[in-house]
C-alpha positions as CSV (number, residue, x, y, z in Angstrom):
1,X,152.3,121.5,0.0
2,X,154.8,120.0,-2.3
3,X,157.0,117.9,-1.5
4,X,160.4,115.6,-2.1
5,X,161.9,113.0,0.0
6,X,165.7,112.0,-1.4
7,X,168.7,110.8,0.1
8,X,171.6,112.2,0.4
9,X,174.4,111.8,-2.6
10,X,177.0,113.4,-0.9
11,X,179.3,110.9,1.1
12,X,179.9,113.6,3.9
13,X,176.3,114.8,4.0
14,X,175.3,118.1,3.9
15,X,178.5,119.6,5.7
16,X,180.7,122.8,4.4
17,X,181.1,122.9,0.6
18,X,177.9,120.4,-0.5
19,X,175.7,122.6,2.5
20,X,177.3,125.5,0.4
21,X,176.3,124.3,-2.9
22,X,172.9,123.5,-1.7
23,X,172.0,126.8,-0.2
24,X,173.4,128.9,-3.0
25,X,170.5,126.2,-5.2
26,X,167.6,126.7,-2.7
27,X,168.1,130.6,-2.9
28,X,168.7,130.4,-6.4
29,X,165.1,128.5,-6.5
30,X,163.0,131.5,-6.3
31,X,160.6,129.9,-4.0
32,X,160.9,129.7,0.2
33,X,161.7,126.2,0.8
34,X,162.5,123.9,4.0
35,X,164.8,121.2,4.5
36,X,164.3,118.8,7.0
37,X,165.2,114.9,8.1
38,X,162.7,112.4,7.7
39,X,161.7,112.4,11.3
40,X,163.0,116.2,12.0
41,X,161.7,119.8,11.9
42,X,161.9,121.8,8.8
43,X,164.6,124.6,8.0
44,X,164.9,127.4,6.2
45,X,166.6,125.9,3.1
46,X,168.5,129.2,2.4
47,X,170.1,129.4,5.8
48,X,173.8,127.9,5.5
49,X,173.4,127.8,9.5
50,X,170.3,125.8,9.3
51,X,171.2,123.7,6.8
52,X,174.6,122.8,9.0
53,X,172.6,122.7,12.2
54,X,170.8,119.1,10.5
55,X,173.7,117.0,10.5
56,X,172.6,115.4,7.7
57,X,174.5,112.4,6.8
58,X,175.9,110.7,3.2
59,X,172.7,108.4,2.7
60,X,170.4,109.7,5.1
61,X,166.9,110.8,3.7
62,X,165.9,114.4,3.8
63,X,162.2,115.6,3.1
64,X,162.2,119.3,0.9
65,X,158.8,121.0,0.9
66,X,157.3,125.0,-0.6
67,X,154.0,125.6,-0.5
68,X,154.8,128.1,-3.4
69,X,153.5,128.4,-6.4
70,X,156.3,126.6,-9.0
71,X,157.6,124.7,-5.9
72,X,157.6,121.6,-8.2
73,X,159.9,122.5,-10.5
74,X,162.3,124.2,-7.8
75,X,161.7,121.0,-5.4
76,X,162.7,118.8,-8.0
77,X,165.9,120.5,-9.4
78,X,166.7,120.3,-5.5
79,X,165.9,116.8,-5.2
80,X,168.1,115.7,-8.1
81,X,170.9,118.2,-6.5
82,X,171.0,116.2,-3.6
83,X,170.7,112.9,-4.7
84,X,173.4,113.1,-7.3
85,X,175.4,114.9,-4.5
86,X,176.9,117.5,-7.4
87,X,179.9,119.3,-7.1
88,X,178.7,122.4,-9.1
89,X,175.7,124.3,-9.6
90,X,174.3,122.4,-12.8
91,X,173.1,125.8,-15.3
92,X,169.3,124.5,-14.9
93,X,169.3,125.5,-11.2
């Protein structure tokens, strides 16, 4: 299983628009992905609800995993998504 630990970039967390932006990235991904706290159970990345239901905090480390093939490629354009806490879906996603 790959998979990414990052912090978050966005000062908020993951909460309304940057959970938004995410999700619309980890469906975009082609791959099934999960999104979890360091010390927390995995969620379906692609589940706005999920995503919220973290709480993940500006900061806090999040672990990303697939066990799909090309989940490196998709886990890392999430990774640097996160980390950079973007405001728009950068073309490459």
């Amino acid at each position: 299983m790959a998979e990414r630990r990052v912090n978050v970039g966005w000062a908020e967390g993951l909460h309304a628009r940057p959970a938004s932006i995410f999700v619309r990235a980890a469906t975009a991904a082609g791959v099934p992905v999960t999104i979890a706290k360091a010390d927390g159970s995995p969620v379906n990345a692609a589940s706005m609800l999920a995503v919220l239901s973290l709480g993940a905090q500006g900061g806090e480390e999040i672990v990303l995993a697939s066990d799909a093939e090309g989940a490196d490629a998709a886990l890392d354009r999430l990774a640097k998504l996160v980390a950079e806490g973007l405001e728009e879906l950068p073309e490459t996603v």
